[in-house]
C-alpha positions in Angstrom: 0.0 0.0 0.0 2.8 2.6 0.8 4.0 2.7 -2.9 5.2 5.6 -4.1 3.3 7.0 -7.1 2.3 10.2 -8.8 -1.1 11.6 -8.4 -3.4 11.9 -11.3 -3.4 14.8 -13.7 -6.6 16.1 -12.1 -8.6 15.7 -8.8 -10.2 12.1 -8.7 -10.6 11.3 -4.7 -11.1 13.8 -1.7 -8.2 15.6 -0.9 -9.3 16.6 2.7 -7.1 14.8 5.6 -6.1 11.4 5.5 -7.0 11.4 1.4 -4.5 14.3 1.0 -1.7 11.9 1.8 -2.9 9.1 0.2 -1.8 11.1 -3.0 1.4 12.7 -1.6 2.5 9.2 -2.6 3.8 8.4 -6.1 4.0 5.6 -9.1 5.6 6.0 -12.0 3.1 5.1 -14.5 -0.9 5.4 -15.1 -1.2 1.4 -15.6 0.4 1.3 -11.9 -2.7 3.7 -10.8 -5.3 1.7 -12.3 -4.1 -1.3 -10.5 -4.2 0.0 -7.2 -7.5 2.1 -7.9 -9.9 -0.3 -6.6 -7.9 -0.9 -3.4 -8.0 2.9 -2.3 -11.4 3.2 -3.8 -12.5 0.8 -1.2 -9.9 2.3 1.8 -11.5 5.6 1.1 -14.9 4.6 1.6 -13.7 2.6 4.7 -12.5 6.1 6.0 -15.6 8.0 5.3 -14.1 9.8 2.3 -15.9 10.2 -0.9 -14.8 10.2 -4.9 -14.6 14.1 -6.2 -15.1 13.9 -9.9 -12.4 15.2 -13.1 -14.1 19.0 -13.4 -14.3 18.4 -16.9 -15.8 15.6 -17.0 -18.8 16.7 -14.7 -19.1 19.7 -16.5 -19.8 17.5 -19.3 -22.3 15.7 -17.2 -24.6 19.0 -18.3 -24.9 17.7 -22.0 -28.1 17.5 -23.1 -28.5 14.5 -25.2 -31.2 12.4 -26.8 -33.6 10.2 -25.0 -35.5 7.5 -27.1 -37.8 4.8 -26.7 -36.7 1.0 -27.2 -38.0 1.6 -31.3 -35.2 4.6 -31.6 -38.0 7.4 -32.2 -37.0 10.7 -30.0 -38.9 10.9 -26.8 -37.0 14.4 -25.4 -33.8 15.3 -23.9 -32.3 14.9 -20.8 -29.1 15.9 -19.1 -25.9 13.2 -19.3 -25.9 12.6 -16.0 -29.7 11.9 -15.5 -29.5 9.7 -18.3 -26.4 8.0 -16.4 -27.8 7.6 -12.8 -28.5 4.2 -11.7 -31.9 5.6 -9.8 -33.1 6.8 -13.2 -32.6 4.3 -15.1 -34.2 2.0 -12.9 -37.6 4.3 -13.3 -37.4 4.6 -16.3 -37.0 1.3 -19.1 -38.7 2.1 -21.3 -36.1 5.7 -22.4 -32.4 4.4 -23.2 -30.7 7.4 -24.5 -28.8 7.7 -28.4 -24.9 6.8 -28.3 -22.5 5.8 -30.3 -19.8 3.0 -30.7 -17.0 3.6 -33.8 -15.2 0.6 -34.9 -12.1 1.9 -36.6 -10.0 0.0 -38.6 -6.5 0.7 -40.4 -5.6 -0.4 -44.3 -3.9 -3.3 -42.3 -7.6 -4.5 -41.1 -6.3 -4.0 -37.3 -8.6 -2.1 -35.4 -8.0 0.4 -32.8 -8.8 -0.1 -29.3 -8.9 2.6 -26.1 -8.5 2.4 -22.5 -10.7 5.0 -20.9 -9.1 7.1 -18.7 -8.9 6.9 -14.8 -10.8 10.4 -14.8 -14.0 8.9 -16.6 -17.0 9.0 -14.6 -17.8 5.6 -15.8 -16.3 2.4 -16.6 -12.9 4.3 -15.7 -10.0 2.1 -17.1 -11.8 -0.2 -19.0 -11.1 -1.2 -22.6 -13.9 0.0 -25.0 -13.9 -0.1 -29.1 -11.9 2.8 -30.9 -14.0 5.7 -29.7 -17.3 5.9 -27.7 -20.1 8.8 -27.1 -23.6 10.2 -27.5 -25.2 12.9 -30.4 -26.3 16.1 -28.4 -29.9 17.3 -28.4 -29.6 20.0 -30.9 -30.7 20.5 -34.9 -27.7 18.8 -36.7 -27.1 16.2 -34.4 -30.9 15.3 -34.2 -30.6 15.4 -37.6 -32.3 11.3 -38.7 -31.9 11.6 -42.7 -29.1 8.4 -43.5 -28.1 8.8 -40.3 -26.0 12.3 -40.8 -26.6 13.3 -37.2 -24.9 10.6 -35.5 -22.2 10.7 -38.2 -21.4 14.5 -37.3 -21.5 14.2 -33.6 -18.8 10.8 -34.1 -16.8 12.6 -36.3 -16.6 15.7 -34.1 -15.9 13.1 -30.6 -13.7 11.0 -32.7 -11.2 14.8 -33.0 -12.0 15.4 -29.3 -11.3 12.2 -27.7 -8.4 10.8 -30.1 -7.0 14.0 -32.0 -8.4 12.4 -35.3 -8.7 15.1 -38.1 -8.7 12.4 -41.4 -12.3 11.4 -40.9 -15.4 12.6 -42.8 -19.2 12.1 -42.2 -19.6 10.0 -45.4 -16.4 7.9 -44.4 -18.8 6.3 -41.6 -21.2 4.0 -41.6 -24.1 2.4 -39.6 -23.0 -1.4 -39.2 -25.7 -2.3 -36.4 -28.1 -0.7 -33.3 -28.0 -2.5 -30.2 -30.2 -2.1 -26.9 -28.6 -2.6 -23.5 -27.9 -2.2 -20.4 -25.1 -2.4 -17.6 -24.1 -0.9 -14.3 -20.7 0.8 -13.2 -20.6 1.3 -9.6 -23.5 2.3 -7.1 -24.2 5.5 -8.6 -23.9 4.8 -12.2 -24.5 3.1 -15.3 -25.3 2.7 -19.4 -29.0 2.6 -20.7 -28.7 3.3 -24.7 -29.9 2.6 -27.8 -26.0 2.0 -29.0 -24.7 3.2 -33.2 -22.4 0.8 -34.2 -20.6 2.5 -36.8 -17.8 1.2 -39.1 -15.2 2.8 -40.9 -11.3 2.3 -42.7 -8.8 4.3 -42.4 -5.3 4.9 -41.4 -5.5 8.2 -38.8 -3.0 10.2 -36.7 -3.5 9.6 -33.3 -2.9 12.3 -30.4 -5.4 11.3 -27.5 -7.0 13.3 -25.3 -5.6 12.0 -22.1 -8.7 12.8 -19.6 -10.7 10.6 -21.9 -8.0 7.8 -23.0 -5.5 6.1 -20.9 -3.5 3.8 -24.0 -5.0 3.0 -27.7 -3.7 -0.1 -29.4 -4.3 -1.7 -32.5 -5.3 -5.2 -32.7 -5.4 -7.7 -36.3 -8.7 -9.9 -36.2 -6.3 -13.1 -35.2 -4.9 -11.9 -31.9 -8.1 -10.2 -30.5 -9.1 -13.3 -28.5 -4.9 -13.3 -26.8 -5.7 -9.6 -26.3 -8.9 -10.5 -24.2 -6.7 -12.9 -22.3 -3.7 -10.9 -22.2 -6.1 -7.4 -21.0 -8.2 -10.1 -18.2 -4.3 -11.5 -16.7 -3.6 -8.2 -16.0 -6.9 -7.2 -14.5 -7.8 -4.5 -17.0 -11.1 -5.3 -17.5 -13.4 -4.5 -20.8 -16.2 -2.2 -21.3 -19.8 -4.1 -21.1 -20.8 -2.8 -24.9 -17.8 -3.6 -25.8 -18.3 -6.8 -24.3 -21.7 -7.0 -26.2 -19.9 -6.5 -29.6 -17.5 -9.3 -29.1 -20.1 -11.9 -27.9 -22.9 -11.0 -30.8 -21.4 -8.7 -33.8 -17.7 -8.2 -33.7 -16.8 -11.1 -35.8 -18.9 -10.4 -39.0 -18.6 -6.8 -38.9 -15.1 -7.8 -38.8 -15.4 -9.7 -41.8 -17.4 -7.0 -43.8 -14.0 -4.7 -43.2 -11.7 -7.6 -44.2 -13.8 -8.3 -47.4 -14.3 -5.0 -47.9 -18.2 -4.7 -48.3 -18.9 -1.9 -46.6 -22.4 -1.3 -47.1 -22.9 2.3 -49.0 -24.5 5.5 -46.4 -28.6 4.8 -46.2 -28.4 1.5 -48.5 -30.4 -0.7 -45.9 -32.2 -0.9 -43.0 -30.3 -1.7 -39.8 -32.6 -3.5 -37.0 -32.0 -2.6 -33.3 -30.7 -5.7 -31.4 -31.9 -6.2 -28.3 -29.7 -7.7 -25.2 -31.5 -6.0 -22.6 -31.7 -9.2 -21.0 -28.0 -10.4 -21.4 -26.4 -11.1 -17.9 -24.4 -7.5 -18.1 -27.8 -5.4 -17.5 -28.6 -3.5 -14.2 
């Protein structure tokens, strides 16, 4: 326990009293944080000390961003961080909000992976697909003709989160919907109707670091030694991302590898449910 190691680039855990020098305390690198994270987690809470959320990543929690019905048809809006409160979604079953799950893959077929970032509100440090989010409430990101409005708001997170500038709107598309749920602590958790979109291209990389921890790029033959490799080290995966491997990853895999990427608005995508797989809340 009394390793050194270096705080966090922003405030993640009370600083007051015996918290304060918990993070005097330093480690040399972020993977060494993540692997002691849970064990102070639970120390804290032993002490009476609560989690104090990155800044920007609550301020973010004011979004306001699409609710929907199971069917996909817009219900309202609501803030980010009703639509990711354990208590609400509870109430409410029926209202999953929009997201958005990119799948991107190089000329090479590998496809890029992320770890979220220890400052993430949730799933912090878990392995997710290449880049992960949710359309705002607003005109173009409503917008439903082929799609375009989910497009715009992947290509504007896919700049924020990962520094990507080489990817259009019409360079995406919509390779499946799915319907789920899953919990991430106590407090909160993932309701949506879930975008899968595809798309190939080799990018420059420069990640936002409160949102993404490490990227890597996996070939379709070594993802399985990847899981293995990611669950020996305790580095867990993200439940959608889960999802995707258990139900799509493999033939959306194999529409990239064969290239027969389906053209923007050329068929109708069904919305798979797994509400009931043994990830939900």
């Amino acid at each position: 326990f009394f390793l050194k190691r270096r705080r966090p680039p922003r405030s993640t855990l009370d600083r007051s009293s015996a918290a304060s020098d918990v993070y005097k305390r330093q480690v040399s690198t972020q993977s060494t944080w993540g692997y002691q994270y849970q064990s102070e987690k639970n120390m804290l809470a032993k002490m009476g000390l609560r989690r104090i959320y990155n800044a920007n990543q609550m301020l973010a929690m004011g979004d306001k961003i699409i609710s929907v019905d199971n069917y996909d048809n817009v219900v309202g809006h609501i803030t980010k961080k009703e639509a990711h409160s354990v208590d609400y979604i509870k109430e409410h079953l029926d209202t999953p909000h929009r997201a958005f799950s990119v799948l991107l893959f190089n000329s090479k077929n590998e496809l890029l992976l992320q770890r979220r970032s220890y400052a993430k509100i949730t799933f912090p440090g878990y392995w997710a697909n290449s880049c992960c989010s949710h359309p705002q409430y607003n005109n173009l990101e409503l917008e439903k003709e082929k799609d375009i409005g989910i497009r715009r708001a992947a290509v504007k997170r896919l700049n924020f989160e990962l520094g990507i500038t080489e990817i259009a709107e019409d360079e995406l598309t919509v390779g499946g919907k799915i319907l789920y749920k899953a919990i991430s602590d106590s407090k909160w958790g993932e309701h949506e109707l879930d975008y899968i979109l595809l798309c190939q291209k080799n990018v420059n990389l420069n990640p936002n670091k409160e949102e993404v921890s490490e990227t890597e790029y996996v070939p379709h033959s070594e993802m399985e030694k990847f899981i293995e490799r990611k669950r020996a080290a305790k580095e867990p995966l993200s439940p959608w991302f889960n999802l995707l491997i258990k139900h799509k990853l493999n033939e959306l895999w194999k529409v990239i590898e064969e290239k027969k990427l389906p053209s923007i608005g050329s068929q109708e995508v069904k919305i798979e449910n797994y509400l009931n797989d043994n990830m939900t809340i």
